[in-house]
C-alpha positions in Angstrom: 22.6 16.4 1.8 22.4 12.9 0.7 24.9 12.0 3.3 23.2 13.7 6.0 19.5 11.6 5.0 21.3 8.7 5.0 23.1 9.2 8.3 19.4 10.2 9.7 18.0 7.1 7.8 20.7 5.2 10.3 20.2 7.0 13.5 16.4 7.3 13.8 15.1 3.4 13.5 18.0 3.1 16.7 15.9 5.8 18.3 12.6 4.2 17.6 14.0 0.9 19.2 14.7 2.3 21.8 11.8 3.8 22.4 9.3 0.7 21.6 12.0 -0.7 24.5 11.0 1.6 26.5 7.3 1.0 25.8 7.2 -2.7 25.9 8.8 -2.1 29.4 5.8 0.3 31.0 3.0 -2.1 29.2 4.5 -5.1 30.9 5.2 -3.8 34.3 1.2 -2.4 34.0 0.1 -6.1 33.0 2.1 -7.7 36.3 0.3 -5.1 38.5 -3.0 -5.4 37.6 -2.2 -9.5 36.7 -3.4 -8.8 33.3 -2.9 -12.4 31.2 -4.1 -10.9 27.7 -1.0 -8.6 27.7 0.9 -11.3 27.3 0.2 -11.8 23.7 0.1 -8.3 22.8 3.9 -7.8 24.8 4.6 -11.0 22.3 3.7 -9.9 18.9 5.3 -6.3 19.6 8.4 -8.2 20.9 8.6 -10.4 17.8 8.2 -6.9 15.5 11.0 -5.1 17.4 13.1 -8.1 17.4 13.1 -8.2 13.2 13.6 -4.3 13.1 16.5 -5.2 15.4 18.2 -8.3 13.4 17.7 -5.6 10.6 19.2 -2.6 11.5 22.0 -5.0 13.3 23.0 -6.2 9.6 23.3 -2.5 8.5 25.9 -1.8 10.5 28.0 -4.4 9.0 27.9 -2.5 5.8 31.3 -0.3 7.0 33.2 -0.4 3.7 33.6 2.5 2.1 31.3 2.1 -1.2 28.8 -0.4 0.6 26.7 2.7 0.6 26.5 2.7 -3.1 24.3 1.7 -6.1 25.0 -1.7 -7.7 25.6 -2.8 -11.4 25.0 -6.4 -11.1 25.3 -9.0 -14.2 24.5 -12.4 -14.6 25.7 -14.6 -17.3 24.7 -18.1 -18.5 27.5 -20.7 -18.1 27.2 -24.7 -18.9 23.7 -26.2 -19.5 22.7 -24.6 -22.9 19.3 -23.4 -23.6 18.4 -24.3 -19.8 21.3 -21.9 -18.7 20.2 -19.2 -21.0 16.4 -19.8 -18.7 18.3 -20.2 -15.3 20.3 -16.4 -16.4 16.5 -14.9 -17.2 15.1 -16.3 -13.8 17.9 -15.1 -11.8 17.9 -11.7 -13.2 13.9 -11.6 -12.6 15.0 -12.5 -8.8 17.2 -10.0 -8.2 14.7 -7.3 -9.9 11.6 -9.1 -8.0 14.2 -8.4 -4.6 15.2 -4.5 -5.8 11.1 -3.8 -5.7 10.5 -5.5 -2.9 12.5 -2.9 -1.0 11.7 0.1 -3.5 14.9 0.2 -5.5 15.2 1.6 -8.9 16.1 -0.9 -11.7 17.7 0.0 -14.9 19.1 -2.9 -17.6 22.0 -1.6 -19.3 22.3 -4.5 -21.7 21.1 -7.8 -22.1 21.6 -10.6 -24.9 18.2 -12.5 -25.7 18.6 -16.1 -27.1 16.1 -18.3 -27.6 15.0 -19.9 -24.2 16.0 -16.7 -22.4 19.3 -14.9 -21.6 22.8 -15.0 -22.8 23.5 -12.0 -20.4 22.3 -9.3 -18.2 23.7 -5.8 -17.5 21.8 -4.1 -15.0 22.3 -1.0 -12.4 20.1 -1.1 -9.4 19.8 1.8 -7.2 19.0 2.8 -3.3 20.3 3.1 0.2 23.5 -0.2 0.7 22.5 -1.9 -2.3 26.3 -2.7 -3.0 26.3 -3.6 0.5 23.8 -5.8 0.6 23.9 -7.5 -2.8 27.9 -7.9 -2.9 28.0 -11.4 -1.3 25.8 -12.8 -4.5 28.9 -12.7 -6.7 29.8 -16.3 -8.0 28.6 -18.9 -9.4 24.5 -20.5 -8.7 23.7 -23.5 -9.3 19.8 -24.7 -10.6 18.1 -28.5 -10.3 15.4 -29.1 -11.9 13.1 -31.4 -14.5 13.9 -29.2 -17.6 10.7 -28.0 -19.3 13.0 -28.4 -22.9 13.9 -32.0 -22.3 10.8 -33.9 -23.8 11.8 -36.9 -21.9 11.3 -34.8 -18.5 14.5 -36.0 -17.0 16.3 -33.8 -14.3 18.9 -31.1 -15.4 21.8 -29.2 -13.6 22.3 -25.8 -15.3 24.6 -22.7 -14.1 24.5 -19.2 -14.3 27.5 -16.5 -12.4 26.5 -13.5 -11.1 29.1 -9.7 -10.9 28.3 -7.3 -8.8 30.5 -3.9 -8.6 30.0 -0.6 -6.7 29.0 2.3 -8.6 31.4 4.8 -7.6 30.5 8.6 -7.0 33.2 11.3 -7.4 34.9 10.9 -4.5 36.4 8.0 -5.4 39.0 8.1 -8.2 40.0 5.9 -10.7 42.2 7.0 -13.8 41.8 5.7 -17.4 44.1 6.4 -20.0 42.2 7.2 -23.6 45.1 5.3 -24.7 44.3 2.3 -23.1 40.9 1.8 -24.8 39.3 0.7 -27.5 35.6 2.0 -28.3 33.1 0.0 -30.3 30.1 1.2 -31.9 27.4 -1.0 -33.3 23.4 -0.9 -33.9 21.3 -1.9 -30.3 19.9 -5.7 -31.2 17.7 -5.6 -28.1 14.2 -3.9 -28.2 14.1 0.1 -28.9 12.1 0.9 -32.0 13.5 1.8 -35.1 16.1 4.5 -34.4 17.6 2.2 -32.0 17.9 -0.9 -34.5 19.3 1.9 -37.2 21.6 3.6 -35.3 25.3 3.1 -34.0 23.4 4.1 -30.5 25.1 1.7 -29.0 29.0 1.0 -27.1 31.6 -1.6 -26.2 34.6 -0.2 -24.0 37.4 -2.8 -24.1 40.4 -1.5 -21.8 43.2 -2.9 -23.2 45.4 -3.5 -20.2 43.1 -5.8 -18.4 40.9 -7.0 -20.7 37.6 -6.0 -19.5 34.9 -5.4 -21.9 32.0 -2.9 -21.1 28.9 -2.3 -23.4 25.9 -0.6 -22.9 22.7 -0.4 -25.7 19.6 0.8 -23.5 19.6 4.3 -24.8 19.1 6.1 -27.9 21.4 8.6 -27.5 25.2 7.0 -28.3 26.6 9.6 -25.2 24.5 8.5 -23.0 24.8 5.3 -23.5 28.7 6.4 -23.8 28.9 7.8 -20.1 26.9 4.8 -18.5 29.3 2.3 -20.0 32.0 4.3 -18.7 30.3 4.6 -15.4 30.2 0.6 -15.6 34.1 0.5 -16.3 35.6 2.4 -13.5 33.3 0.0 -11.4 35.0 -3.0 -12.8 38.2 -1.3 -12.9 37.7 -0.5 -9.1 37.0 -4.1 -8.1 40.6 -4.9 -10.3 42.9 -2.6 -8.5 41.3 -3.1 -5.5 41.7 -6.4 -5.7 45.2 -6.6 -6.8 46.1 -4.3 -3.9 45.1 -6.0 -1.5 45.8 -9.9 -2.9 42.8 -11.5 -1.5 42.6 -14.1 -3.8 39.2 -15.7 -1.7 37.1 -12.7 -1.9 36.0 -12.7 -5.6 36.5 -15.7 -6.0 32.9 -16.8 -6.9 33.9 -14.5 -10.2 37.0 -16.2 -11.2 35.7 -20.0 -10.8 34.9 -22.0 -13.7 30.8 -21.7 -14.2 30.1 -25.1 -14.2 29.8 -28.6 -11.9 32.0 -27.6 -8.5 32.0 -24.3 -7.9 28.7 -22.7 -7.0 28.1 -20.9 -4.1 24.4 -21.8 -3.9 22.2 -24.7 -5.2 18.4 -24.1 -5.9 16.6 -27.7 -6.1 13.0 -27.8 -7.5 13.3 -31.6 -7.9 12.7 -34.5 -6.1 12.1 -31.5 -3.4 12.3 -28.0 -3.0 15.3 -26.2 -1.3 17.4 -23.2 -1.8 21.0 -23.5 0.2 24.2 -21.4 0.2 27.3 -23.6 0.4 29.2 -20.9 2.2 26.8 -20.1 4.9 25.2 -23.2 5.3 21.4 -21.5 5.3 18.6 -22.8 3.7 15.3 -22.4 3.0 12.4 -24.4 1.3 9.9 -22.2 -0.4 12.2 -21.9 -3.8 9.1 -20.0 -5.3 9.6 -17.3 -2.4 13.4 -17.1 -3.3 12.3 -17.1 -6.9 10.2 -13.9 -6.5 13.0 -12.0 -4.9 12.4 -12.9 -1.1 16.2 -13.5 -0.6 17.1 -11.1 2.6 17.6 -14.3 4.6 20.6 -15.5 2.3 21.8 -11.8 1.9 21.7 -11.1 6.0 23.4 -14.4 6.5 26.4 -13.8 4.4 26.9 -10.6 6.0 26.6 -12.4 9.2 29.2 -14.7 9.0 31.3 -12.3 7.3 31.4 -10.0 10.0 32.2 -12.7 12.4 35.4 -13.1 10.6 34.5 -17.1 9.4 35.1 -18.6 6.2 32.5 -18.1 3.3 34.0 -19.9 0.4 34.1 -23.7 -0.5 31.6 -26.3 -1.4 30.0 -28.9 0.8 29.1 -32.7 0.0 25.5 -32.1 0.0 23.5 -34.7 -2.2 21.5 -33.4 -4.5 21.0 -36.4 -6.8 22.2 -37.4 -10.1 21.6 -34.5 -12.6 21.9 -34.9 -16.4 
């Protein structure tokens, strides 16, 4: 059934378009017959509507792969810039939430790490129609300019933060894990959940032993639960691995694997001397940072997809000047 709504979901904007073609064509031919001039701006703004329901459904049919269709766990950790890294990690997590509500996705953080000035690291799932799809080009490393508000002497600051983002897989996509080949951890939830969350070993660290990725999740109270999501989060990872291994395309994730730090970030966010958001892959830009900031990032997302389906590079930094950063 959930197949068949989403198939519908894909097939009946088409049909709408088609027939707001249809209409745009009979209210124009009426406005040249009866030399009508104030059709013209209605035929405009109707034009300009259909055109952005048209670059829209356009960039859905670029989401062919087989889990694009999927929910999303999507993490973001701090990398160099210290305290100001730990605020960069908080604002781009509040970004990505600010984008999944924009478009009525549900939002659930699996685990974070609070430090003082904001975030260590965020766990969260977010779930709706292509979500993986859409949000799987924000993978790497992001890059943030700015006059720190913890430097008393005001100067400017360049801070990092890297962003994961795997498929949550349904059922019909296998992965096999060995009990043998993990290691479970329990420990007592540090983040906020009352007092039977701080008592209790409610919460779970999978470590699989033969690649090395570590899984935890603390936002339950009950240890299963929070055992099954943490395992739901590890065939995830462990699907991005394989798949990756299989198919040896090194350049894909490799916004993951780069160092998070001076060099490697996909995309720059400047709020001083001026204000600009830019994706060194795609080359697109924008200047209201405060729009990107509360979640208004379909234009990077679209983009990406964009070029990727035309089959050109998306990887590799460009000599933009930014200005000297502390």
């Amino acid at each position: 059934m959930n197949d068949i709504k989403m198939l519908k979901g894909r097939i009946e904007p088409w049909e709408e378009l088609m027939q707001t073609a249809d209409d745009l064509e009979t209210l124009y031919q009426l406005g040249m017959e009866e030399n009508d001039q104030s059709v013209e701006s209605e035929l405009r703004e109707q034009l300009e509507e259909a055109q952005k329901k048209y670059d829209h459904e356009s960039i859905l049919n670029l989401l062919s792969d087989e889990v694009d269709k999927n929910d999303c766990f999507l993490s973001v950790h701090a990398g160099a810039g210290g305290t100001e890294a730990c605020d960069w990690t908080f604002m781009l997590s509040r970004m990505y939430q600010r984008w999944a509500e924009r478009h009525g996705y549900k939002v659930q953080v699996l685990e974070e790490e609070e430090v003082e000035g904001g975030l260590k690291s965020i766990n969260m799932k977010i779930s709706g129609p292509y979500v993986y799809g859409y949000t799987k080009g924000e993978a790497g490393v992001h890059r943030l300019v700015r006059i720190s508000p913890f430097d008393a002497n005001a100067r400017r600051h360049t801070s990092f933060a890297s962003v994961y983002v795997f498929p949550v897989l349904d059922d019909s996509i296998e992965v096999k894990i060995d009990p043998k080949d993990l290691r479970v951890d329990t420990y007592r939830s540090g983040g906020k959940g009352g007092q039977h969350v701080n008592k209790t070993e409610s919460a779970v660290r999978f470590t699989h032993l033969p690649t090395g990725i570590v899984v935890a999740c603390d936002s339950e109270r009950s240890q299963l639960m929070n055992r099954q999501t943490a395992m739901s989060v590890l065939r995830s990872r462990l699907y991005e691995y394989y798949k990756e291994q299989q198919e040896k395309e090194n350049s894909k994730f490799a916004g993951e694997k780069k160092d998070i730090s001076f060099g490697s970030q996909i995309r720059s966010y400047v709020f001083q001397p001026y204000t600009m958001v830019k994706d060194h892959r795609t080359k697109y830009s924008v200047g209201n940072i405060q729009g990107v900031m509360d979640g208004d990032i379909d234009g990077f997302l679209d983009s990406w997809l964009s070029v990727k389906w035309k089959g050109l590079p998306v990887s590799g930094d460009d000599d933009d000047d930014l200005g000297d950063e502390e």
